[in-house]
N, C-alpha and C positions, 0 to 999 in steps of 0.2 A: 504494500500500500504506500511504503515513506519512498519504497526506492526508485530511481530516476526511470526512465521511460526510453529514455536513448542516450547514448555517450557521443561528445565530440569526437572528429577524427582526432587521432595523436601519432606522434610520429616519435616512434622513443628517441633518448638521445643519449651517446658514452661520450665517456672521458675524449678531450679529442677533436671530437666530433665539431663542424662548426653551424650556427644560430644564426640565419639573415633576421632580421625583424628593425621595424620604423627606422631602414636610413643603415641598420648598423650591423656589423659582419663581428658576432661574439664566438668564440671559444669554447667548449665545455669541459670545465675542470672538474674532475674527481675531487672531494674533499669528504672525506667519509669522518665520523668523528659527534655531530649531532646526531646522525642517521646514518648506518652504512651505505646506503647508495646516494648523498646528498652532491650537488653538483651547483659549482657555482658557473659565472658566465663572465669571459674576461675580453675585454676589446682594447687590444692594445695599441694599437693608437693614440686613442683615446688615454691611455691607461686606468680604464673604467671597469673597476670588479660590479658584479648586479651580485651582490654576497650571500643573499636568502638568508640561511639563519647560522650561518657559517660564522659572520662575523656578525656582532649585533652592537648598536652606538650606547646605548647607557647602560642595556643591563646584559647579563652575561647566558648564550646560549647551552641550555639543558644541555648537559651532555650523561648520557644514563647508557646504561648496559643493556646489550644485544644478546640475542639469542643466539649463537654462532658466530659471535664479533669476542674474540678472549681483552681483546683492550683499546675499547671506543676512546676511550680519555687520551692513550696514546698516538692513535690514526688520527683524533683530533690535534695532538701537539704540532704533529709530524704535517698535515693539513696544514696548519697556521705558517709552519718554517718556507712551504711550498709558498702558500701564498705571498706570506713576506717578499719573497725575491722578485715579483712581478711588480715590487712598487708600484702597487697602485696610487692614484691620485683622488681619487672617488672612487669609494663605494655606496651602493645604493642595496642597504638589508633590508630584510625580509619583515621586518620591524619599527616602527619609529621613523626618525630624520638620515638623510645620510650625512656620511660618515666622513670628511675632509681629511684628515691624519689618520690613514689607513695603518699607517708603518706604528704610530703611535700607542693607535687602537691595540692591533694585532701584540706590542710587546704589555699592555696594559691586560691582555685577555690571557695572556701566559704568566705573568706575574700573580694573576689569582688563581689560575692553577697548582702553583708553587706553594704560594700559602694555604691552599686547601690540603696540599698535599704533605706538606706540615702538620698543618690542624688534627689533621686524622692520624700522622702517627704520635702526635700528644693527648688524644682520644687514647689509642693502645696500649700508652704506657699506664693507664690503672690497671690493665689484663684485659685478656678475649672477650669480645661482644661482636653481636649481631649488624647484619647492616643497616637495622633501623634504631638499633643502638646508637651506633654510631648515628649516624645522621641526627636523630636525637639531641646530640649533644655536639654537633656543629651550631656555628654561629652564622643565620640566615638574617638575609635584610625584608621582613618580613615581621609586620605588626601582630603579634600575637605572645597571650603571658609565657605561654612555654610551648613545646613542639605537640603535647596533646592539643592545644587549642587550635593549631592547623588546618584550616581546610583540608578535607580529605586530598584532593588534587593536589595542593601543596605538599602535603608528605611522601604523596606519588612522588613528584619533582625531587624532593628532597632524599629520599632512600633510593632512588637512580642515581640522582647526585653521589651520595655516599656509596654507591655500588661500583660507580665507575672509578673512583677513584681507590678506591681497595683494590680492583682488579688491577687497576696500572702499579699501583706499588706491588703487589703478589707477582706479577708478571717481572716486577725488577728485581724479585729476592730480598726484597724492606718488608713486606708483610706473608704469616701461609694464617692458612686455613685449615678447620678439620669439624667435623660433627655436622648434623643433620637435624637441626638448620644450619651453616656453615658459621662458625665464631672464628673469627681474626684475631690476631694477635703480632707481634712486630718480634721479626724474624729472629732467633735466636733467645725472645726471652721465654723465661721459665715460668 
């Protein structure tokens, strides 16, 4: 009853691959990291990223865990280094205004990865928890007395959040895992 009636044509598109639309001949980049298959659109000439949610101007793209992805937070890093070198001049996200200091953007969205990735292994140093543990007891910008009063949605975000970034440390040998639900703990303590 809700579902559509007929689809647009589409024309898929990879890495690569290039985009005519109004005037301008874009690029399709690979950037996997929000989404596994997320793709942004580079016209360079212009030096014109169309960033989708790749790179976002004031607040910071969801990056949460895949199903078959072992570390979104990392193809995310690794995305951002890619893009970096295209110095861009404008981007245009998926989100909000765009974005003038791409190069700026980009080391300011790395930088709170950094500190997240901190946070969480000062989270593990009380001992093993869960990853809504964790998340839990991250510091979100986000109006609410404590992580119970969360919007449901919000703590979706946020235990993705927390997910992703466990899996990038577990993946570098900083944090393992064991038990069913999985509890974390930082590599070598007892």
């Amino acid at each position: 009853r809700y579902s559509p009636t007929s689809y647009p044509a589409m024309t898929p598109v990879d890495d690569g691959d290039a985009v005519e639309a109004g005037g301008y001949r874009f690029r399709a980049l690979h950037t996997p990291g929000h989404t596994p298959g997320h793709l942004c659109l580079w016209e360079g000439d212009r030096r014109l990223l169309v960033s989708g949610d790749h790179i976002l101007g004031d607040i910071t793209p969801n990056i949460t865990s895949w199903s078959g992805v072992r570390d979104s937070l990392g193809d995310y890093l690794a995305s951002l280094a890619a893009t970096a070198k295209l110095d861009a001049t404008l981007a245009l996200p998926g989100h909000r205004r765009p974005i003038r200091d791409v190069a700026g953007r980009i080391a300011e969205l790395v930088e709170h990865h950094e500190r997240r990735l901190a946070e969480v292994e000062e989270i593990l140093a009380d001992g093993p928890q869960t990853v809504c543990e964790v998340a839990a007891r991250m510091s979100w910008d986000i109006v609410a007395r404590d992580f119970a009063a969360f919007p449901v949605a919000q703590k979706w975000f946020a235990c993705g959040e927390a997910s992703s970034h466990l899996d990038h440390l577990e993946v570098q040998g900083r944090v393992v895992s064991s038990g069913d639900p999985p509890h974390f703990s930082l590599a070598g303590a007892r």
